[in-house]
MIVEXFI-463303 format. One record per residue: residue in three letters; x, y, z of N, C-alpha, C, O in turn. Coordinates in steps of 0.2 Angstrom, whole numbers, padded with zeros to 4 digits, always signed. Example, Ala and Ser with C-alpha at 12.3 -4.5 7.8 and 13.67 -1.06 7.14 Angstrom:
2
ala+0066-0028+0039+0062-0022+0039+0066-0016+0039+0071-0017+0042 ser+0064-0011+0035+0068-0005+0036+0064+0000+0039+0067+0006+0040 
END
This chain:
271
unk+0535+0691+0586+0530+0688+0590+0527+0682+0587+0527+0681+0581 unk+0524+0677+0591+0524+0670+0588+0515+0672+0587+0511+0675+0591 unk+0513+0667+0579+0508+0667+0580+0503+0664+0582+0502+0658+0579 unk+0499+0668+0586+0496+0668+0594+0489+0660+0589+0489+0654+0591 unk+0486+0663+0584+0482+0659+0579+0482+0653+0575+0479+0650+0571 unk+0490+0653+0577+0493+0645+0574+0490+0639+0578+0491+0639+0584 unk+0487+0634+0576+0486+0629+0578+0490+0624+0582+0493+0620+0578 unk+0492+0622+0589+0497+0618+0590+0497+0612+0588+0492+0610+0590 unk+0500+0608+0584+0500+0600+0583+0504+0599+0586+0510+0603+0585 unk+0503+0591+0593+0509+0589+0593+0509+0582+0590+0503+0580+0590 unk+0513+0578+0587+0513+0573+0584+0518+0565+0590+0524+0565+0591 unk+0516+0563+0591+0519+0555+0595+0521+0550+0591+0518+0548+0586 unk+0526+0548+0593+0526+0543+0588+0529+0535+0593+0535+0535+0596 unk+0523+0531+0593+0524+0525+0599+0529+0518+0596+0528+0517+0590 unk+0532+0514+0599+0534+0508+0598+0537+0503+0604+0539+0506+0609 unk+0537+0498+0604+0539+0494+0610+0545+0492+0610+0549+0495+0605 unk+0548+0489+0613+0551+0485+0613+0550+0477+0619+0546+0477+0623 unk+0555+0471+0619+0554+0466+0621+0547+0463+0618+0544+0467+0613 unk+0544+0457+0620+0539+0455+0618+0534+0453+0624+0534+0454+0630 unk+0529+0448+0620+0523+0449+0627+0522+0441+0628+0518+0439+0632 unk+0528+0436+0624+0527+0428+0624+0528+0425+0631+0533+0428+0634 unk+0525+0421+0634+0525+0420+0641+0525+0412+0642+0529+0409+0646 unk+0521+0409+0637+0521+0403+0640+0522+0398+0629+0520+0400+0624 unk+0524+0393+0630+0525+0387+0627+0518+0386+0622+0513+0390+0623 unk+0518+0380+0617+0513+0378+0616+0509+0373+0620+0503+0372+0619 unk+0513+0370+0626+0512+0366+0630+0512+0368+0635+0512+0363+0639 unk+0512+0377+0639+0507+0378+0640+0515+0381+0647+0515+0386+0651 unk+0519+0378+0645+0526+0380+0651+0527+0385+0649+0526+0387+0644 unk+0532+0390+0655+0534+0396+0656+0541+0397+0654+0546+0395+0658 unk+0541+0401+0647+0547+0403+0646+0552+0408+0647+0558+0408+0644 unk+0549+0412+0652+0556+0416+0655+0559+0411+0658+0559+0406+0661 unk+0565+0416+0655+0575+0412+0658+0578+0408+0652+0583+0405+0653 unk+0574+0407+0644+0576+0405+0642+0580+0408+0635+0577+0413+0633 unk+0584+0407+0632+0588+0408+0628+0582+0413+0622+0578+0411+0618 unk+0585+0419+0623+0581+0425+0619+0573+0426+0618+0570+0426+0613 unk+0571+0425+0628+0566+0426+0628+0566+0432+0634+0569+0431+0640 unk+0563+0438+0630+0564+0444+0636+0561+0443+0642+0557+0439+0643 unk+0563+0449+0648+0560+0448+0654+0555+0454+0656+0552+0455+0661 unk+0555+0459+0650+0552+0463+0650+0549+0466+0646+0552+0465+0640 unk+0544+0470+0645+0539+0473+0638+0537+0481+0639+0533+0483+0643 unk+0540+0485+0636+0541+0490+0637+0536+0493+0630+0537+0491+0624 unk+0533+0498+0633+0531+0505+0627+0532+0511+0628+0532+0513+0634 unk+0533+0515+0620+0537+0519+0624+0534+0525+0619+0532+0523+0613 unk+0532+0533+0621+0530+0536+0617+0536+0540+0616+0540+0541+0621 unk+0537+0545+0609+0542+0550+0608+0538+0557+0606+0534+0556+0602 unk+0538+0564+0610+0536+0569+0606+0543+0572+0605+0548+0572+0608 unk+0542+0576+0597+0549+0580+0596+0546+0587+0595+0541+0587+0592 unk+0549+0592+0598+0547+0599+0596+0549+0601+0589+0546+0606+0588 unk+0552+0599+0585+0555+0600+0578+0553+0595+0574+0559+0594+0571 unk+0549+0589+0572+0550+0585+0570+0553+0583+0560+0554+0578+0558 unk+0553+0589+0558+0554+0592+0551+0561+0593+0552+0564+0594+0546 unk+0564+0595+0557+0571+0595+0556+0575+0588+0560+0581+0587+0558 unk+0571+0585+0565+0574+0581+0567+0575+0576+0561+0581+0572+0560 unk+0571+0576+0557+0569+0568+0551+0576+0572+0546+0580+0569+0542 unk+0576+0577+0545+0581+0582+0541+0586+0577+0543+0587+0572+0540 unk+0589+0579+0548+0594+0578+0553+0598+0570+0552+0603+0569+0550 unk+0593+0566+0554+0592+0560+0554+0593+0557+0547+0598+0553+0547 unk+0588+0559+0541+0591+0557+0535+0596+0558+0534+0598+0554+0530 unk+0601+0563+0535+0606+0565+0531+0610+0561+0535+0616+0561+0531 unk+0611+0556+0540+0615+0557+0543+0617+0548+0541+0623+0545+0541 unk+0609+0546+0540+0609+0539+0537+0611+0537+0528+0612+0531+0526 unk+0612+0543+0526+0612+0546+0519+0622+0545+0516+0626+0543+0511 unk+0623+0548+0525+0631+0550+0524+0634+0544+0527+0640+0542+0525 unk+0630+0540+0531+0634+0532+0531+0633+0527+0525+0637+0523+0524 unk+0628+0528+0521+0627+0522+0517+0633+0525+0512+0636+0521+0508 unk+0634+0532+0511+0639+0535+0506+0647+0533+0509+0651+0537+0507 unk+0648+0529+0513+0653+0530+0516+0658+0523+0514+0656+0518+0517 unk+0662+0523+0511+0665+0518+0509+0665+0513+0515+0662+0508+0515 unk+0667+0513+0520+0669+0507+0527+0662+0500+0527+0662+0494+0528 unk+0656+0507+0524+0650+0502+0525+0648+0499+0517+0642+0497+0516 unk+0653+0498+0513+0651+0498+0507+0647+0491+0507+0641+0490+0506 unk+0650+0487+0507+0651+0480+0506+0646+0475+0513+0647+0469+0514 unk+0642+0478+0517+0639+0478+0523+0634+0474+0522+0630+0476+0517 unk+0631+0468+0524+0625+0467+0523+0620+0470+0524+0616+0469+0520 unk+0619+0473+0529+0614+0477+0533+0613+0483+0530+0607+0486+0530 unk+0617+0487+0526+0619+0492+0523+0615+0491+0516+0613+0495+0512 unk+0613+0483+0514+0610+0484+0507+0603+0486+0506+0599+0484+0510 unk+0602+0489+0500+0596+0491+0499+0592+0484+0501+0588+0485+0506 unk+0593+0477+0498+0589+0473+0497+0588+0469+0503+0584+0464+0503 unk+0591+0470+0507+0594+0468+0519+0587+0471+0518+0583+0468+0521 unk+0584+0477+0514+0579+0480+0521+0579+0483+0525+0573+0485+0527 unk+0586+0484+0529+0588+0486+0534+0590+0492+0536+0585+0496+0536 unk+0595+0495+0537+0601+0499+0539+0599+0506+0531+0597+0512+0531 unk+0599+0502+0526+0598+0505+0520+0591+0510+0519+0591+0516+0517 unk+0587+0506+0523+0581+0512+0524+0578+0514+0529+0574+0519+0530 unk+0580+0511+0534+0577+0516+0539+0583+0511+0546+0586+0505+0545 unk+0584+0517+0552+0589+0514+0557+0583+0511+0561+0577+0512+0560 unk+0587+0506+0565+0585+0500+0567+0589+0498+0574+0594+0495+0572 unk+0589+0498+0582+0595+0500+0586+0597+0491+0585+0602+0490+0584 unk+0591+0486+0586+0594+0480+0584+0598+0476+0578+0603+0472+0579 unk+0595+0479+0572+0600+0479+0568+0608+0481+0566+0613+0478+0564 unk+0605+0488+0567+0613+0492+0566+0619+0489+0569+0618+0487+0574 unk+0625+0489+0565+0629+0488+0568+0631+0492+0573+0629+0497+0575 unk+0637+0489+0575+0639+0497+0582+0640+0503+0580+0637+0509+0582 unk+0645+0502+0575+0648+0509+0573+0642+0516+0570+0642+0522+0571 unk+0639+0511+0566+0631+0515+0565+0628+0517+0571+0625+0522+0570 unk+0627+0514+0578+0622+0515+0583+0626+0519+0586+0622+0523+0589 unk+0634+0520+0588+0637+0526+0590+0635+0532+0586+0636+0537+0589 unk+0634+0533+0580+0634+0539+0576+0625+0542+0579+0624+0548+0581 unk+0622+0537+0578+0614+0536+0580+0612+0541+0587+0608+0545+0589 unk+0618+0538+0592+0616+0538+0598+0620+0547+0600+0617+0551+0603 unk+0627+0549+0596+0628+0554+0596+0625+0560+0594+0627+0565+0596 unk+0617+0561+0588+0614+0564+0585+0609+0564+0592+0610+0569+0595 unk+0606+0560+0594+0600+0559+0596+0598+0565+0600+0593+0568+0599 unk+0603+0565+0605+0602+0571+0611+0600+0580+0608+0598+0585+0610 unk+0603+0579+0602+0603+0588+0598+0595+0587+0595+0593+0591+0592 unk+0592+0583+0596+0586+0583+0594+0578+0586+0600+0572+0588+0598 unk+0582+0585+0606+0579+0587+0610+0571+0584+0612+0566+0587+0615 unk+0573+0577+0609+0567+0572+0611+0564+0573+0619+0568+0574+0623 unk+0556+0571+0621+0555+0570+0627+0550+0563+0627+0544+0563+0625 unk+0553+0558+0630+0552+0552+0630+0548+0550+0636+0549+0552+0642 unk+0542+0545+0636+0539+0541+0641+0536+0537+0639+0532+0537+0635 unk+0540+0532+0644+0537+0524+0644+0534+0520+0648+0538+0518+0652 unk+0531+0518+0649+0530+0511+0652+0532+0503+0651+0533+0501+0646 unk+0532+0500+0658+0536+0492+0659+0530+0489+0664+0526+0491+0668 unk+0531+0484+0660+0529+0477+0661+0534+0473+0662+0538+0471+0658 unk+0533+0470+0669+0537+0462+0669+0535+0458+0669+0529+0456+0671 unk+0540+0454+0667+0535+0447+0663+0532+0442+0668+0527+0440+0667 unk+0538+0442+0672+0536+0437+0678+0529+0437+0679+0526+0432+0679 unk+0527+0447+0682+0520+0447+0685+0516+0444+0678+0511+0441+0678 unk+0519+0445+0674+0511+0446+0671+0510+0438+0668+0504+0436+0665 unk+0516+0433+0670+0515+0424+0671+0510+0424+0675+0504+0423+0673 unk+0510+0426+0683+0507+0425+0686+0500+0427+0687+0496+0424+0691 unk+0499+0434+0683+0491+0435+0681+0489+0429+0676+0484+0426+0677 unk+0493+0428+0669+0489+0425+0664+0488+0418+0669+0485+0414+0665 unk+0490+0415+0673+0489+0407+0677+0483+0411+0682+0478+0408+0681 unk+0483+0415+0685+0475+0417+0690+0471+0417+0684+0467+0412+0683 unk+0470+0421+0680+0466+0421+0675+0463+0414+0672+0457+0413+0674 unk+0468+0409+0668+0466+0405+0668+0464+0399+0673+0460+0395+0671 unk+0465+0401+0678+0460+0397+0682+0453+0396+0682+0450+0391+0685 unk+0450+0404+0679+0444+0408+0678+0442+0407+0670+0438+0411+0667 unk+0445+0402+0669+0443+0402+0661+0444+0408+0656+0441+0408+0650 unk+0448+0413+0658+0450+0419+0655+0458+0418+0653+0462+0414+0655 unk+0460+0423+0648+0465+0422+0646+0467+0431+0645+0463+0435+0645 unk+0472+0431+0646+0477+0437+0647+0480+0437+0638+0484+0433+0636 unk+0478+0444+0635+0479+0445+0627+0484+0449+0629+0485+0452+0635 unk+0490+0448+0623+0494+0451+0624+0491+0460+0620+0493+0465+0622 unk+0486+0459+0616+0484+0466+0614+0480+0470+0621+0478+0476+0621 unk+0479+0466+0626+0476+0470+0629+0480+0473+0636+0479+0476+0641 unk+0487+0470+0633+0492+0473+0640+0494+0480+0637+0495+0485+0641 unk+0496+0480+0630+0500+0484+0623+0496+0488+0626+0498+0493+0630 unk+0486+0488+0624+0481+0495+0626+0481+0500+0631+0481+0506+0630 unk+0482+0493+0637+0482+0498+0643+0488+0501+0644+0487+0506+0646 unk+0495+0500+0643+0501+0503+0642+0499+0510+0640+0500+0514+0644 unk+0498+0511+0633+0496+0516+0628+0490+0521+0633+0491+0527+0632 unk+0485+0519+0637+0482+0521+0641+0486+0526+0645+0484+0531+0648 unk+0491+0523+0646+0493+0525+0656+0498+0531+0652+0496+0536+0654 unk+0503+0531+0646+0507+0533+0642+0502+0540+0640+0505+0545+0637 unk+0496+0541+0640+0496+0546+0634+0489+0552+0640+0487+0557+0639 unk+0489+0548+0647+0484+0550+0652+0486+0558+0652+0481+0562+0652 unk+0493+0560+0653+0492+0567+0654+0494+0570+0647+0497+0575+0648 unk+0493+0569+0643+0498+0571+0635+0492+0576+0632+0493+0582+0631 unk+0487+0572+0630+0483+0574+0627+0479+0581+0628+0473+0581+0625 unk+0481+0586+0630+0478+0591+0631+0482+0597+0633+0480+0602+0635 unk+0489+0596+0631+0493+0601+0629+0495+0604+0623+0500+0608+0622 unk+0489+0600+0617+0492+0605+0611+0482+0606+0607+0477+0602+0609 unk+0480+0610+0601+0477+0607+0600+0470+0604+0596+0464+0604+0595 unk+0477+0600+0594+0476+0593+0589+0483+0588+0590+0489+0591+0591 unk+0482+0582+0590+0487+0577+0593+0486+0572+0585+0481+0572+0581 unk+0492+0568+0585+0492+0563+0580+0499+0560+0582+0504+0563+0583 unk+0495+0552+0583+0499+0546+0586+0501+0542+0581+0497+0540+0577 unk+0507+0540+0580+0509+0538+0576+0512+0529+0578+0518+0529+0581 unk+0510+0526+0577+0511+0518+0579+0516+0515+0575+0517+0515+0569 unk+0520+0511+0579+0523+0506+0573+0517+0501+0571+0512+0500+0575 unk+0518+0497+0565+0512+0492+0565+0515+0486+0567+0520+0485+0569 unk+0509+0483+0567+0512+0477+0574+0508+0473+0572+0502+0473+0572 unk+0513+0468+0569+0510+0461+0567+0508+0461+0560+0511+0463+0555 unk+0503+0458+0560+0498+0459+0551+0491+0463+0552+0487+0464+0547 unk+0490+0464+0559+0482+0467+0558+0483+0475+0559+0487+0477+0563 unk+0479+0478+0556+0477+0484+0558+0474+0486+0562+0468+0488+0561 unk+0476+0487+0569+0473+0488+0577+0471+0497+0577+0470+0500+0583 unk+0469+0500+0571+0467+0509+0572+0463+0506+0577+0465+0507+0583 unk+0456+0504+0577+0452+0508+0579+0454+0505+0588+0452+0508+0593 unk+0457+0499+0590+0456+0499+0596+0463+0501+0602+0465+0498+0607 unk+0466+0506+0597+0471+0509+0598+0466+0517+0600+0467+0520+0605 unk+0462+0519+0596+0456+0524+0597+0455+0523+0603+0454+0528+0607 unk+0454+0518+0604+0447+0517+0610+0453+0517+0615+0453+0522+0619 unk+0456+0514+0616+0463+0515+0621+0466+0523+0621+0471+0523+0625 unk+0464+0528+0618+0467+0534+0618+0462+0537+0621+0463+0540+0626 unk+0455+0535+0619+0447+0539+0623+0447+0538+0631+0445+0542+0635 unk+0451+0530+0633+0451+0529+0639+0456+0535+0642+0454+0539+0646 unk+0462+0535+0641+0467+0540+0642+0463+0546+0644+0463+0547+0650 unk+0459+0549+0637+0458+0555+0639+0452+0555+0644+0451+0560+0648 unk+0447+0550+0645+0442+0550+0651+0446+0547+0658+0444+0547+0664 unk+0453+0545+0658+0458+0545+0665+0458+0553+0667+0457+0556+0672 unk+0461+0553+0662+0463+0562+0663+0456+0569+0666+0457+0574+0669 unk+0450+0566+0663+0446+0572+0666+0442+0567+0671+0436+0568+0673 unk+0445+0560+0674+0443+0560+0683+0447+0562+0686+0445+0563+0691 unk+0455+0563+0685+0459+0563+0687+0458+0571+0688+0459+0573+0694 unk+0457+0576+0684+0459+0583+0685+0452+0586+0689+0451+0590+0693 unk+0446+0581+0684+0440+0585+0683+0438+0589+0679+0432+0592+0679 unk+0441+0590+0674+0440+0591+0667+0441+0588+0660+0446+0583+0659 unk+0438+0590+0655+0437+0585+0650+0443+0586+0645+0447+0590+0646 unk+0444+0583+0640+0447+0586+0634+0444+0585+0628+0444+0579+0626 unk+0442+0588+0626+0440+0590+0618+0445+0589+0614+0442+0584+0610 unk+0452+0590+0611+0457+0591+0609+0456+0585+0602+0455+0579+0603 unk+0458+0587+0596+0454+0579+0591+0462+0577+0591+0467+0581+0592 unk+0461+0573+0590+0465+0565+0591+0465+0561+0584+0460+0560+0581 unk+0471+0560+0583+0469+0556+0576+0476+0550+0576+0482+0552+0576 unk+0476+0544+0576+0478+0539+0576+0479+0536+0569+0474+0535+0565 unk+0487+0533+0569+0490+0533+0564+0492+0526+0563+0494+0526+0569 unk+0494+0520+0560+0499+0513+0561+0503+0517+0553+0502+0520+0548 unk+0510+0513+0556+0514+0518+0549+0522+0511+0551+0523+0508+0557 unk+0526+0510+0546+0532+0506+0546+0536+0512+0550+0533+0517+0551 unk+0543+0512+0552+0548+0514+0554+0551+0517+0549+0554+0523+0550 unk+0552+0515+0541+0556+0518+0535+0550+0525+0535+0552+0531+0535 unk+0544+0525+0536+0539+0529+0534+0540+0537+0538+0541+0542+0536 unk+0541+0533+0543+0544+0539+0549+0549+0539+0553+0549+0535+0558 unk+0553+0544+0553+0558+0544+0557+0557+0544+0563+0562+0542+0566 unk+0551+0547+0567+0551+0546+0573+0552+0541+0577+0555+0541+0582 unk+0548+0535+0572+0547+0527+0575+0554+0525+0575+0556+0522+0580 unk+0560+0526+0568+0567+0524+0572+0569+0527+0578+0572+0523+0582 unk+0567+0532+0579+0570+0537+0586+0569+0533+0592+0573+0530+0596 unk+0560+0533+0592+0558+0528+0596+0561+0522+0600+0562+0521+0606 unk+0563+0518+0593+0565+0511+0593+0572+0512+0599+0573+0508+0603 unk+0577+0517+0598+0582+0519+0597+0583+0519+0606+0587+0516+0609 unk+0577+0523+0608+0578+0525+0617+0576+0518+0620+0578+0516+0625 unk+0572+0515+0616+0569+0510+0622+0575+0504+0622+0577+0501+0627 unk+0578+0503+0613+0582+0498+0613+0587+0500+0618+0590+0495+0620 unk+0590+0508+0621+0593+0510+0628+0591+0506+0635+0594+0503+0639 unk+0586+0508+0634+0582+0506+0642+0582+0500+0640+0586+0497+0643 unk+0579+0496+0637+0579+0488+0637+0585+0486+0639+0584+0481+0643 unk+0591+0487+0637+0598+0485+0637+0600+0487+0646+0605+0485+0649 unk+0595+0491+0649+0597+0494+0656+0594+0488+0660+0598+0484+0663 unk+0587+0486+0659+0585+0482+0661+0587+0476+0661+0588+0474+0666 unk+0587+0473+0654+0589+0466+0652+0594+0462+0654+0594+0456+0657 unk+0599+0467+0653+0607+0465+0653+0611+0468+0661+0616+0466+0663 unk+0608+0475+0663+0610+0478+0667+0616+0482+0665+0621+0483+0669 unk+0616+0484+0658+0621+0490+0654+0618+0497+0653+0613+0498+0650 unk+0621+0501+0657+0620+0508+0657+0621+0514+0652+0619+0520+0652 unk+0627+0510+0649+0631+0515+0644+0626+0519+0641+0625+0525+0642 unk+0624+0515+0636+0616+0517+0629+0614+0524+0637+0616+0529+0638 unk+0610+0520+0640+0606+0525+0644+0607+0529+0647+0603+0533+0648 unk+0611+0530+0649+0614+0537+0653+0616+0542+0644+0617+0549+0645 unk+0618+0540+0638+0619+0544+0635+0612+0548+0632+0613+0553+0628 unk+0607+0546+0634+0600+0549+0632+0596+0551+0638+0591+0554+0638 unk+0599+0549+0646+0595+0548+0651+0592+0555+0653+0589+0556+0659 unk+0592+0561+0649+0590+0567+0651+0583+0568+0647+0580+0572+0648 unk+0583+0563+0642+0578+0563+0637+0571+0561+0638+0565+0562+0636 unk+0574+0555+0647+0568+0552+0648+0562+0555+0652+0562+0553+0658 unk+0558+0559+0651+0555+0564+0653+0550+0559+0661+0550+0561+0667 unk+0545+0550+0659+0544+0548+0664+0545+0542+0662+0543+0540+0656 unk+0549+0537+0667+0548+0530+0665+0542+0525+0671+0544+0526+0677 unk+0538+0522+0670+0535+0520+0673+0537+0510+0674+0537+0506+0670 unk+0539+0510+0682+0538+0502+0679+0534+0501+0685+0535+0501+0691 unk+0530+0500+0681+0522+0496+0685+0522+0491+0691+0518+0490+0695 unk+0529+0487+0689+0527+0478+0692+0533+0481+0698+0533+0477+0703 unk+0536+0485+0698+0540+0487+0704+0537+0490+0709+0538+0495+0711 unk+0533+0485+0713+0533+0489+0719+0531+0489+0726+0527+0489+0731 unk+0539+0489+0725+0544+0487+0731+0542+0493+0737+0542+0492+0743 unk+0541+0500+0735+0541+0508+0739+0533+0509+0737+0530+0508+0742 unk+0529+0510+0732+0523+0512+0730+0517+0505+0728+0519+0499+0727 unk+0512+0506+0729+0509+0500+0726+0506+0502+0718+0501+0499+0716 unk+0509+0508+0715+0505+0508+0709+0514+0506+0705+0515+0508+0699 unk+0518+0504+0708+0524+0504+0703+0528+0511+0705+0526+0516+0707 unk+0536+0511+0702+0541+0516+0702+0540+0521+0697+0541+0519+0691 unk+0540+0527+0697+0538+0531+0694+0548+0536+0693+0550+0539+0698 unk+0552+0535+0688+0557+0536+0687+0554+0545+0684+0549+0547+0680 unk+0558+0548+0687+0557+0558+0682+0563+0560+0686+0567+0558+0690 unk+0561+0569+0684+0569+0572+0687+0568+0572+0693+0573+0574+0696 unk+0561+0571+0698+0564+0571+0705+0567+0564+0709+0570+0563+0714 unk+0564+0558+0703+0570+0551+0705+0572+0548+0699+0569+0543+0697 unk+0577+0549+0697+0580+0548+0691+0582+0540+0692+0583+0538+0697 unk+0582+0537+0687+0582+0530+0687+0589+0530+0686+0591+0534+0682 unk+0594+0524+0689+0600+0521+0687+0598+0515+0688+0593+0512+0689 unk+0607+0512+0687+0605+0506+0688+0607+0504+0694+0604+0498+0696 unk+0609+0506+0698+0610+0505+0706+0602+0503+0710+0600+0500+0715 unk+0598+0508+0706+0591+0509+0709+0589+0502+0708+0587+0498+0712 unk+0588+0500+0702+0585+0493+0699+0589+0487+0703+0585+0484+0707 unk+0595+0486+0704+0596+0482+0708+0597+0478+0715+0599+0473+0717 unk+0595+0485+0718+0594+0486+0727+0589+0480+0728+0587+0478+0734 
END
């Protein structure tokens, strides 16, 4: 029998993908140009085993770097930074992110995201601007993490959020306050509160393996989006517990809500 007096922790561990660059120094809009995304995604991971997934995970990075084919690899050297210490879905090469993408599923991850498109949110940061306001990209990232963490927080109890770090600044405490909001959506939404303590984390990708894993779904889903490739995504697509995209809403006006009763493909995105 399990015991009843154990404390639940669940542990998250968030990262983005795409960027939030929208406009020029000179003030023009750079979507449609050469390596600039058209979408901004966050994505959170919970693992029910997280000590075995990282088990799993190292060994598996441990048994490519030991493997003669990658000897001579740049990405593979210790001093690349790369491949060597921690996976990386943009970095690796193929052959590493089939081996990556083969593991992932025995892990039994549950993923949810949110999307931003860029377009709308050109169109926000120009209304704004007219208003002598300005559209932060840290305050798009916040409310993301908001809408992402609204029903989570009160299913174990003690929670620990684990951030990739982003940029050069230490963003704890208003990653904090973006989690307080979450949990005050949550008790208007239900009508009750959540007590449950919360502790926020900024941490590299080598530090935890979660944040590779992280990297790893979203760089799937970005590749769904971006490109309109499905392969990545469908080999994880049962993982995706909700994806949200916001700026879709073409059927709803709060955006498209992807789960198992409307499962996202790519047929869906392109109608």
């Amino acid at each position: 029998m399990p015991d009843e007096t154990k404390k639940r922790i669940h542990q998250y561990f968030v990262d983005e993908a795409g960027d939030l660059t929208l406009f020029n120094k000179k003030g023009q809009v750079l979507l449609g140009r050469e390596g600039v995304s058209n979408y901004f995604l966050v994505g959170a991971l919970y693992l029910p085993n997280p000590t075995e997934a990282c088990k799993k995970v190292e060994a598996l990075r441990l048994s490519l770097l030991a493997d003669p084919y990658f000897k001579y690899v740049p990405s593979m050297q210790p001093t690349a930074k790369k491949t060597a210490i921690a996976f990386h879905a943009k970095n690796d090469l193929p052959e590493v992110r089939r081996e990556v993408f083969k593991l992932l599923p025995e892990l039994e991850a549950k993923v949810i995201v949110a999307i931003r498109r860029k377009s709308v949110l050109v169109t926000e940061a120009q209304a704004l601007f007219r208003y002598g306001r300005k559209l932060r990209a840290d305050n798009i990232y916040d409310d993301l993490v908001k809408r992402i963490f609204k029903n989570l927080l009160h299913k174990a109890d003690e929670n620990h959020i684990v951030f990739a770090h982003r940029g050069t600044s230490d963003r704890k405490d208003a990653l904090k306050k973006a989690i307080i909001r979450a949990q005050r959506n949550f008790a208007k939404t239900w009508g009750t509160s959540i007590s449950k303590p919360t502790y926020v984390h900024s941490a590299f990708p080598a530090d935890f393996v979660g944040l590779q894993i992280i990297d790893y779904y979203l760089w799937a889903l970005q590749r769904l989006y971006e490109k309109g490739e499905d392969r990545f995504f469908l080999l994880l697509s049962n993982d995706y517990r909700l994806i949200m995209d916001l700026d879709d809403k073409r059927r709803k006006p709060y955006g498209e809500w992807y789960k198992d009763s409307n499962p996202l493909s790519l047929a869906k995105l392109q109608k």
